[in-house]
Chimera marker file (.cmm) of the C-alpha trace (Angstrom):
<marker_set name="trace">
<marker id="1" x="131.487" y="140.554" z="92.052" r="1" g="1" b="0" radius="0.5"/>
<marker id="2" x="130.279" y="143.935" z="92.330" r="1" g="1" b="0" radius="0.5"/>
<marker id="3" x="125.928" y="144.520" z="93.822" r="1" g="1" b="0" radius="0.5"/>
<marker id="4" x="125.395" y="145.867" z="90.817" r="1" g="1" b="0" radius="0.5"/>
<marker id="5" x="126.223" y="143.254" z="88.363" r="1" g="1" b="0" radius="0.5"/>
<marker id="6" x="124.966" y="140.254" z="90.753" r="1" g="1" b="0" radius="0.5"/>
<marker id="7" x="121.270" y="142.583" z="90.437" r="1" g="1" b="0" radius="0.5"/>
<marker id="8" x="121.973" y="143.055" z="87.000" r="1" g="1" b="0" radius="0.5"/>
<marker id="9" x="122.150" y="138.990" z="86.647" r="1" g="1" b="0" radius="0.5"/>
<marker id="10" x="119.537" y="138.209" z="88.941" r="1" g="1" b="0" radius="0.5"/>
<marker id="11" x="116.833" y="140.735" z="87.032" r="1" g="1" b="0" radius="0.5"/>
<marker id="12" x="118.390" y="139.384" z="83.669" r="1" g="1" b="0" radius="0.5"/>
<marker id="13" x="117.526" y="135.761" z="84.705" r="1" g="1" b="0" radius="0.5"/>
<marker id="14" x="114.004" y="136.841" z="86.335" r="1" g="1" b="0" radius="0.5"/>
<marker id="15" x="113.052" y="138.033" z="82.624" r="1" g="1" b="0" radius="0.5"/>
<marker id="16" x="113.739" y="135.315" z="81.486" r="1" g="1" b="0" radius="0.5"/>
<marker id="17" x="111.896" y="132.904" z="83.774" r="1" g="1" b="0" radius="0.5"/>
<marker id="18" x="108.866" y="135.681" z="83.389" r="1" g="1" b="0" radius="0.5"/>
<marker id="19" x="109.159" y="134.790" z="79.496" r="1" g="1" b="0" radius="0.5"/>
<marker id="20" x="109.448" y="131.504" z="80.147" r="1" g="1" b="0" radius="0.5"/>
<marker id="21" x="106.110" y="131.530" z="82.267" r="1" g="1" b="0" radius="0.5"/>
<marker id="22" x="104.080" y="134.134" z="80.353" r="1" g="1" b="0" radius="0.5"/>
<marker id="23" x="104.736" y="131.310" z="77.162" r="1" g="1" b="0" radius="0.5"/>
<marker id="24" x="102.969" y="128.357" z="79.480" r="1" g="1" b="0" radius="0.5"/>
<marker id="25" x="105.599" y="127.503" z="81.180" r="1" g="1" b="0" radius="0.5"/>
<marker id="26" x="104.234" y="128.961" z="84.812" r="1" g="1" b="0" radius="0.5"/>
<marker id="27" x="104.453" y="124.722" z="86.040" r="1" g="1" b="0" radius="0.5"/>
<marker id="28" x="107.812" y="125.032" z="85.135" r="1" g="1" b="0" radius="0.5"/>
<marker id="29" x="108.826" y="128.000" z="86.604" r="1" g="1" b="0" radius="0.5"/>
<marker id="30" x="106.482" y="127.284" z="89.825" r="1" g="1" b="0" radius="0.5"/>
<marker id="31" x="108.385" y="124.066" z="89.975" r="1" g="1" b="0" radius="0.5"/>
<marker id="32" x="112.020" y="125.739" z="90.362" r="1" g="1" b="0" radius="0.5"/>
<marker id="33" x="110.372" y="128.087" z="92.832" r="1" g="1" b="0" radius="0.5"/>
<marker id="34" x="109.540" y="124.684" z="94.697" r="1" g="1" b="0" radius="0.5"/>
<marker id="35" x="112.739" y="122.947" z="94.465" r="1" g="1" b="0" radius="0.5"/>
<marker id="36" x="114.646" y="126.035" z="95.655" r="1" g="1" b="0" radius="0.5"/>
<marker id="37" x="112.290" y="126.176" z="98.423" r="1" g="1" b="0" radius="0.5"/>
<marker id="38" x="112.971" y="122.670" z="99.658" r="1" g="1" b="0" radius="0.5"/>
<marker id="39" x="116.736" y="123.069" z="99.282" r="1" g="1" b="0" radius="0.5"/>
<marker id="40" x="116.509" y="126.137" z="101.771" r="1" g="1" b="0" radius="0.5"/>
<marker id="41" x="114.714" y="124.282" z="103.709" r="1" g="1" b="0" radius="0.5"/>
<marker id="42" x="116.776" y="120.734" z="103.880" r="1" g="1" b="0" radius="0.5"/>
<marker id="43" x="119.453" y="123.453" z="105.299" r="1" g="1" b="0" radius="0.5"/>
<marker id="44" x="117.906" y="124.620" z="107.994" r="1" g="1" b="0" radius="0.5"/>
<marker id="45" x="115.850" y="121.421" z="109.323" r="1" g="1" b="0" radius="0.5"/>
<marker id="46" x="117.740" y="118.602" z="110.502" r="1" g="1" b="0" radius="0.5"/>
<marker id="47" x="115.170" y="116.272" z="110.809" r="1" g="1" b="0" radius="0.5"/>
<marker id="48" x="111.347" y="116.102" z="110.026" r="1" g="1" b="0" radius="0.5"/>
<marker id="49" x="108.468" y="115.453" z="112.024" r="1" g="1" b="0" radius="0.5"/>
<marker id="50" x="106.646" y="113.557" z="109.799" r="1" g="1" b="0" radius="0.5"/>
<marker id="51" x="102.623" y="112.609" z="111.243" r="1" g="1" b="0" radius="0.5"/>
<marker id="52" x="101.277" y="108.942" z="109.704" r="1" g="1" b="0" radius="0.5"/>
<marker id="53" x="99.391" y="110.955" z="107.222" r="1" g="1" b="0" radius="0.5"/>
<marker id="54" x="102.229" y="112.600" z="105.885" r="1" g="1" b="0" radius="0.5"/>
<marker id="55" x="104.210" y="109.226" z="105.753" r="1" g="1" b="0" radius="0.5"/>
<marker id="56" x="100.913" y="107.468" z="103.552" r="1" g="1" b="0" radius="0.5"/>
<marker id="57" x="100.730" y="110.114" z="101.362" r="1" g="1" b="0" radius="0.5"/>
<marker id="58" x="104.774" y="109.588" z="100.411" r="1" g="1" b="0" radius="0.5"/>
<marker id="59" x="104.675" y="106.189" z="100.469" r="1" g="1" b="0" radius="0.5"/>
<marker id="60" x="101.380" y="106.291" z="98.153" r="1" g="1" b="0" radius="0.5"/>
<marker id="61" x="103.173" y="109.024" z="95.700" r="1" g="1" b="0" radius="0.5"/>
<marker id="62" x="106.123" y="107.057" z="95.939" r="1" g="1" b="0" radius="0.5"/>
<marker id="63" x="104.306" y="104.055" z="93.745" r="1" g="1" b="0" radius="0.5"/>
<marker id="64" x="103.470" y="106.940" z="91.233" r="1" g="1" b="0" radius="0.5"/>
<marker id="65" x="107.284" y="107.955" z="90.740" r="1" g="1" b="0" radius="0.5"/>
<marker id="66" x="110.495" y="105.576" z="89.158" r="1" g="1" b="0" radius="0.5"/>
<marker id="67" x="112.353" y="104.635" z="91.765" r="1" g="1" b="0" radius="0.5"/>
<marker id="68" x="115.378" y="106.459" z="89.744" r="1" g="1" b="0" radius="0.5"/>
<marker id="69" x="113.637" y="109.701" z="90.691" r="1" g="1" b="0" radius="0.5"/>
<marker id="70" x="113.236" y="108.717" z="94.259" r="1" g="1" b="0" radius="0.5"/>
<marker id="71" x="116.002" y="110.961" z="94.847" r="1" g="1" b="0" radius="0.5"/>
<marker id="72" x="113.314" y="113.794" z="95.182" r="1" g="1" b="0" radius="0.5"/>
<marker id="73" x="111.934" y="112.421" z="98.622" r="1" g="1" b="0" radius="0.5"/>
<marker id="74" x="114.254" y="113.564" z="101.862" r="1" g="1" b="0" radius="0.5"/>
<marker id="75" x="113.690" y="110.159" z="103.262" r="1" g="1" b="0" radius="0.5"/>
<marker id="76" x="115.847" y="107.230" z="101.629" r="1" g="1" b="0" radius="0.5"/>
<marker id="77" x="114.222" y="104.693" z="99.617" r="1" g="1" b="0" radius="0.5"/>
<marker id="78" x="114.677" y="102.001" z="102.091" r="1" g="1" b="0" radius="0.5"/>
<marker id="79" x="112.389" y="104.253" z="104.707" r="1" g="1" b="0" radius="0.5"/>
<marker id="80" x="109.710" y="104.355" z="101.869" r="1" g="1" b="0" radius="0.5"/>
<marker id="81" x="109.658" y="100.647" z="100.835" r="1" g="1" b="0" radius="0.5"/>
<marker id="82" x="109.484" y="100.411" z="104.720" r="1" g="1" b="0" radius="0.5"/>
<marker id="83" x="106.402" y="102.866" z="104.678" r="1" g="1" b="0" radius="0.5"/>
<marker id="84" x="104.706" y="101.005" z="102.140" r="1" g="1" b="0" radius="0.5"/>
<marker id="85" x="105.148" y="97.588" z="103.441" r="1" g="1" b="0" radius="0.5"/>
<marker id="86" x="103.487" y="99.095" z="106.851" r="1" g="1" b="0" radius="0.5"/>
<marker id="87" x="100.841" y="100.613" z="104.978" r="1" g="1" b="0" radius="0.5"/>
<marker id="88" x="99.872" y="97.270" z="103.254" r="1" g="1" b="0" radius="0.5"/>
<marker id="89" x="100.198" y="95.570" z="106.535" r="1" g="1" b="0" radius="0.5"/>
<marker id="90" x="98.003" y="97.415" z="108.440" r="1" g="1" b="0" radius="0.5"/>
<marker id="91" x="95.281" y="97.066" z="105.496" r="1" g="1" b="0" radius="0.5"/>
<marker id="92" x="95.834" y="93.175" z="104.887" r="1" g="1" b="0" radius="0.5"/>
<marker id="93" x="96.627" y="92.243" z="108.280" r="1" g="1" b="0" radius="0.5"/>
<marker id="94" x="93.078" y="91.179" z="110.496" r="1" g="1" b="0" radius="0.5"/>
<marker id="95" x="92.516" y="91.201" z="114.281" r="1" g="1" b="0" radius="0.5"/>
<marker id="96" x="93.000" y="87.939" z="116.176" r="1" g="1" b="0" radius="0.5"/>
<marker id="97" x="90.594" y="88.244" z="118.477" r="1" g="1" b="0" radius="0.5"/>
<marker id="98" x="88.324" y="85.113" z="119.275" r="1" g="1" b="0" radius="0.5"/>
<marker id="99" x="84.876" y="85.354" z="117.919" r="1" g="1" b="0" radius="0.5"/>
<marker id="100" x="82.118" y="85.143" z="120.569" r="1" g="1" b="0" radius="0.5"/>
<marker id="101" x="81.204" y="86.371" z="123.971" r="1" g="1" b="0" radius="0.5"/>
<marker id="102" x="84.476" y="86.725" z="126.105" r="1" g="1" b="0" radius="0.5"/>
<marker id="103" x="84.873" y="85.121" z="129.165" r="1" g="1" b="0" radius="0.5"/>
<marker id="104" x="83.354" y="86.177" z="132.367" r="1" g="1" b="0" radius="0.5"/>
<marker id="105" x="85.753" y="86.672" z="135.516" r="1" g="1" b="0" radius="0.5"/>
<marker id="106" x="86.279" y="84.283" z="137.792" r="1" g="1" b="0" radius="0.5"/>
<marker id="107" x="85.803" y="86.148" z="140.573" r="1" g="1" b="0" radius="0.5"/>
<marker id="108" x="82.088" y="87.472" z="138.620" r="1" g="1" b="0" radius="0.5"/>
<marker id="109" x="81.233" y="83.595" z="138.354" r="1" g="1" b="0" radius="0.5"/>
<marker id="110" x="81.503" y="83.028" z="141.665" r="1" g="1" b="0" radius="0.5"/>
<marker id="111" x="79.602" y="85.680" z="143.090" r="1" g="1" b="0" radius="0.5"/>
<marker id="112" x="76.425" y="84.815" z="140.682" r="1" g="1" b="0" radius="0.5"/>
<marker id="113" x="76.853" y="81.316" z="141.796" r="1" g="1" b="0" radius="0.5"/>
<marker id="114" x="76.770" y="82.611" z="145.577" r="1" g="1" b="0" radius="0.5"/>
<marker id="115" x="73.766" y="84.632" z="144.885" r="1" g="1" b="0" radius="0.5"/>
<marker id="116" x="71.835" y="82.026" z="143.091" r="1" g="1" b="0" radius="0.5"/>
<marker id="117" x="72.747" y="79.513" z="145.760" r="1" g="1" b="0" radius="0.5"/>
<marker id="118" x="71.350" y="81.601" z="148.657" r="1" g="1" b="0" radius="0.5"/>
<marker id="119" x="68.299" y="83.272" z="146.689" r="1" g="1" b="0" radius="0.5"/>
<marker id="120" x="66.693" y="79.728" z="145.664" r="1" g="1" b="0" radius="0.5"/>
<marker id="121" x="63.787" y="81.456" z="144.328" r="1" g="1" b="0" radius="0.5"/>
<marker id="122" x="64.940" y="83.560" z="141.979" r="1" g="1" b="0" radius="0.5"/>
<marker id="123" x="65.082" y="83.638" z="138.545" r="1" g="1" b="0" radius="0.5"/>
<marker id="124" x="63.946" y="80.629" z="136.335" r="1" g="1" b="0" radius="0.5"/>
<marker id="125" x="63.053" y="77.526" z="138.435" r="1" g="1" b="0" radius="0.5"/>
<marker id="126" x="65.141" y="75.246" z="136.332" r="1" g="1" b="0" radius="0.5"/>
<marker id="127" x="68.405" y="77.161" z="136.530" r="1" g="1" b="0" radius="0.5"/>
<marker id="128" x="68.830" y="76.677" z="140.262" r="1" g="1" b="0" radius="0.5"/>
<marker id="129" x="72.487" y="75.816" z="141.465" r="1" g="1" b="0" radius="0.5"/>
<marker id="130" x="72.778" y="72.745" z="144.094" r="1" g="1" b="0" radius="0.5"/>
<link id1="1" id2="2" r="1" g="1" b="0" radius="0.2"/>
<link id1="2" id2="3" r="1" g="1" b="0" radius="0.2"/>
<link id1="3" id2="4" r="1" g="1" b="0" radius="0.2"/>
<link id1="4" id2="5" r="1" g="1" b="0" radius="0.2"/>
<link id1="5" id2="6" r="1" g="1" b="0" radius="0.2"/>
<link id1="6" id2="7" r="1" g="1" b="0" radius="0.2"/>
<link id1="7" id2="8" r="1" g="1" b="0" radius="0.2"/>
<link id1="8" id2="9" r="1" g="1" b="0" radius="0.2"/>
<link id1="9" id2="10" r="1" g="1" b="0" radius="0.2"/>
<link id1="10" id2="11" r="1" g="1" b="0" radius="0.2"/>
<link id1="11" id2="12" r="1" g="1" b="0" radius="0.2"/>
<link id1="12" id2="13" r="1" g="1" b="0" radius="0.2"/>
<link id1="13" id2="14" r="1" g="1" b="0" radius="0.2"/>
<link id1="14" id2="15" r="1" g="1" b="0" radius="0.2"/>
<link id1="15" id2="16" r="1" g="1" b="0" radius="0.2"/>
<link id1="16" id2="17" r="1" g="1" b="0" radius="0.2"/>
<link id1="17" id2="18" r="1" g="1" b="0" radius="0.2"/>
<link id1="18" id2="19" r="1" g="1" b="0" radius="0.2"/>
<link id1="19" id2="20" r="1" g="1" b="0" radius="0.2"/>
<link id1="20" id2="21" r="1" g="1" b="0" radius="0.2"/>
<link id1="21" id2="22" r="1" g="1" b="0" radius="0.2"/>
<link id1="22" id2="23" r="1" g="1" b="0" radius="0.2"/>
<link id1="23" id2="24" r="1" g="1" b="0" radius="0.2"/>
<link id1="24" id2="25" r="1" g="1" b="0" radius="0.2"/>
<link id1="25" id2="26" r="1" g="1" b="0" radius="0.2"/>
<link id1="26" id2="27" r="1" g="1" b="0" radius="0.2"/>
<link id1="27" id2="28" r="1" g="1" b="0" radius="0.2"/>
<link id1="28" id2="29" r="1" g="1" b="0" radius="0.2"/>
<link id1="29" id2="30" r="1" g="1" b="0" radius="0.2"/>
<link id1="30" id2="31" r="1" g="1" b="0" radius="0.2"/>
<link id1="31" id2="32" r="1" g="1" b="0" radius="0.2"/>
<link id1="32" id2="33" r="1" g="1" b="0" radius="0.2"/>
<link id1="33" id2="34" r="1" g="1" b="0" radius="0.2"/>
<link id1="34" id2="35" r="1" g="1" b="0" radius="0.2"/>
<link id1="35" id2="36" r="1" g="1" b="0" radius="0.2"/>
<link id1="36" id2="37" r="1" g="1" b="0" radius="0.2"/>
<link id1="37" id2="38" r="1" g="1" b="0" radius="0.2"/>
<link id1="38" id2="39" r="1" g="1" b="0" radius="0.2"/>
<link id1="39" id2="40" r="1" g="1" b="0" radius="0.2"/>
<link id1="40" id2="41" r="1" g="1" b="0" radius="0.2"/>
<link id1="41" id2="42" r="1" g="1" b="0" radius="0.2"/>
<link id1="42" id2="43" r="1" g="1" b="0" radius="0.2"/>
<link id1="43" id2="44" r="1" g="1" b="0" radius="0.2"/>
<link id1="44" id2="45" r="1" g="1" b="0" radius="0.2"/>
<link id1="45" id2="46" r="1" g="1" b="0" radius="0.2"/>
<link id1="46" id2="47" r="1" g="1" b="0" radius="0.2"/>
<link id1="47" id2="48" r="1" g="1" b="0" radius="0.2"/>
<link id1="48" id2="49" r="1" g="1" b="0" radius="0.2"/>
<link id1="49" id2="50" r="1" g="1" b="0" radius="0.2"/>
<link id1="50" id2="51" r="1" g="1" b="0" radius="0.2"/>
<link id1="51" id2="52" r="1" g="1" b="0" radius="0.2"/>
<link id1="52" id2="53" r="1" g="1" b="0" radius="0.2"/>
<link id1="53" id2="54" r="1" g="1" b="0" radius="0.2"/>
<link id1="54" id2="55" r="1" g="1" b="0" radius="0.2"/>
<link id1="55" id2="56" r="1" g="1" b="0" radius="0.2"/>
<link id1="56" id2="57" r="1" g="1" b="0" radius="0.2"/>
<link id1="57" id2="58" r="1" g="1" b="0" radius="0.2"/>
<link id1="58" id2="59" r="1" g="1" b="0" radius="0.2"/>
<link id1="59" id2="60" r="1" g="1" b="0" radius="0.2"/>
<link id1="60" id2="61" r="1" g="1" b="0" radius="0.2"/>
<link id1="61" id2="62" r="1" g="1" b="0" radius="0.2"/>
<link id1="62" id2="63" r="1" g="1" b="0" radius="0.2"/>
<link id1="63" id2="64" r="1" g="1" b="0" radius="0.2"/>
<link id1="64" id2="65" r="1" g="1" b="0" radius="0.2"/>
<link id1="65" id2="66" r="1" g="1" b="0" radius="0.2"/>
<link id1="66" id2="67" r="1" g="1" b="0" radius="0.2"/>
<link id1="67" id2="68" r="1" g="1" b="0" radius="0.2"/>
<link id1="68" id2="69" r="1" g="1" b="0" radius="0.2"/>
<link id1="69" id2="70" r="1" g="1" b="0" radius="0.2"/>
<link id1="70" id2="71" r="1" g="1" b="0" radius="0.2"/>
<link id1="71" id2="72" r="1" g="1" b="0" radius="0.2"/>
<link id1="72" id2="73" r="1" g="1" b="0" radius="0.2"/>
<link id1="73" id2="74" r="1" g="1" b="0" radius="0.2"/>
<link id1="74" id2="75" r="1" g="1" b="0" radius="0.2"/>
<link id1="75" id2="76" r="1" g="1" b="0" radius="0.2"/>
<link id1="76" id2="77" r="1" g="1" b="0" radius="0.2"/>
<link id1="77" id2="78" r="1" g="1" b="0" radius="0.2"/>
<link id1="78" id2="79" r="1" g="1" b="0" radius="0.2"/>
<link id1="79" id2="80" r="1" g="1" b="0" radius="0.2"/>
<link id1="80" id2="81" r="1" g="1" b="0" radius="0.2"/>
<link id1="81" id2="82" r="1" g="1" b="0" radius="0.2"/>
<link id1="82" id2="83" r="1" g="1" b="0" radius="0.2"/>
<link id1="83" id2="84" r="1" g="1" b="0" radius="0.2"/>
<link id1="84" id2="85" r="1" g="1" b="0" radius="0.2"/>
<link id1="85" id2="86" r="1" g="1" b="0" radius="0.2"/>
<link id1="86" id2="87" r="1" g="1" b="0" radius="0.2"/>
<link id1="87" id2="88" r="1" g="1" b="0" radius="0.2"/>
<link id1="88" id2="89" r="1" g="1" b="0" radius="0.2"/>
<link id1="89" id2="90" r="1" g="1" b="0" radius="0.2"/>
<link id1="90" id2="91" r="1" g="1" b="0" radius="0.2"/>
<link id1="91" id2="92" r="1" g="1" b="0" radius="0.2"/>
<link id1="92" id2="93" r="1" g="1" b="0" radius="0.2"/>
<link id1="93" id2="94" r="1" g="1" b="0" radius="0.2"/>
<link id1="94" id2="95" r="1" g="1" b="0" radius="0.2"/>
<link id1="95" id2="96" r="1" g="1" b="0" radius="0.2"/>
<link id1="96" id2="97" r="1" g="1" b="0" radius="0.2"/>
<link id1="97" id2="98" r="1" g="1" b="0" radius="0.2"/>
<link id1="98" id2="99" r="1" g="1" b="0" radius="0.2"/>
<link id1="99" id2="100" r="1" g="1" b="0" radius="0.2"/>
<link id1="100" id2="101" r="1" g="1" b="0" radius="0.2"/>
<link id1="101" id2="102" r="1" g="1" b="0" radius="0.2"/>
<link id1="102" id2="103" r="1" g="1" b="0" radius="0.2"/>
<link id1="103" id2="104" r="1" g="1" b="0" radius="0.2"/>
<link id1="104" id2="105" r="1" g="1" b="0" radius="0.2"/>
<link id1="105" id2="106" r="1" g="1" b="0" radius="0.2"/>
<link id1="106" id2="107" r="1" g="1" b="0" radius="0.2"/>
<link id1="107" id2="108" r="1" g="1" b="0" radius="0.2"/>
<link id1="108" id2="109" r="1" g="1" b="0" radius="0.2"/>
<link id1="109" id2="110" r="1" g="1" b="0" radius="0.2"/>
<link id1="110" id2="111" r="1" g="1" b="0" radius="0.2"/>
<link id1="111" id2="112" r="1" g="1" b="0" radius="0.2"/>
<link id1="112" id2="113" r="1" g="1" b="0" radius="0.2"/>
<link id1="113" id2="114" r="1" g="1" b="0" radius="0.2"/>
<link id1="114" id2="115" r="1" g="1" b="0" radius="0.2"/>
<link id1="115" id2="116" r="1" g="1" b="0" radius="0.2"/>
<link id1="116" id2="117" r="1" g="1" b="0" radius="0.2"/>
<link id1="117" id2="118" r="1" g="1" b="0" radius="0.2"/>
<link id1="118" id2="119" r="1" g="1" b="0" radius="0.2"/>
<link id1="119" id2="120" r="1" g="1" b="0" radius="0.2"/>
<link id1="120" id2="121" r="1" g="1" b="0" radius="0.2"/>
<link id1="121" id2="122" r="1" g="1" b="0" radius="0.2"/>
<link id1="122" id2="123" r="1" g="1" b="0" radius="0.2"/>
<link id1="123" id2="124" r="1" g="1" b="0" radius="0.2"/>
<link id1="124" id2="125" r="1" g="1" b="0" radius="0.2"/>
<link id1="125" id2="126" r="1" g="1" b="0" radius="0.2"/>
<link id1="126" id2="127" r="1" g="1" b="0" radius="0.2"/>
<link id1="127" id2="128" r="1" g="1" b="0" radius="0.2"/>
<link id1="128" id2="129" r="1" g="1" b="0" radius="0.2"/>
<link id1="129" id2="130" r="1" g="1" b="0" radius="0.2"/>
</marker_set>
């Protein structure tokens, strides 16, 4: 094909999307814009760095869309039930730590023993160590 008709086609299908838009369909439009964007994109990145935020946020928008139009997300659905099942995890799942005061060192015990035993009048009379 010859410049000059693929410019001819090109400015021919702009007008139209510019109708399209100027009659409320600008979401529409914007939304092709989008989806052409992301398809350039998919090309040229093999492989995102996604940060925990970003992976919340799709696995949070992914409960929002049927799983038949999961196809939208670059990550498989598998990686998003994944992400979600992490996500309620880490909100249901509780520390184990022990409640209380944790114990003191051994090697701490003994030296306040020591102390106590060879400083007999310190501290509270009835605390002294034999």
């Amino acid at each position: 094909m010859s410049a000059s008709l693929l410019h001819l086609l090109l400015r021919l299908i702009l007008q139209m999307l510019f109708q399209i838009a100027s009659d409320g369909g600008a979401k529409d439009v914007e939304i092709l814009v989008l989806r052409h964007q992301v398809a350039v994109l998919r090309r040229q990145v093999t492989r995102p760095d996604l940060q925990p935020a970003d992976r919340m946020v799709l696995a949070a928008l992914s409960r929002l869309l049927p799983r038949p139009r999961w196809s939208a997300f670059f990550v498989t659905p598998a990686t998003l039930l994944r992400w979600h099942r992490e996500l309620v995890t880490r909100r249901w799942t509780h520390s184990h730590a022990r409640p209380g005061r944790p114990p003191v060192d051994k090697q701490v015990r003994d030296l306040v023993l020591r102390l106590a035993a060879e400083n007999p009048t310190w501290g509270h009379v009835g605390s002294r160590v034999n």
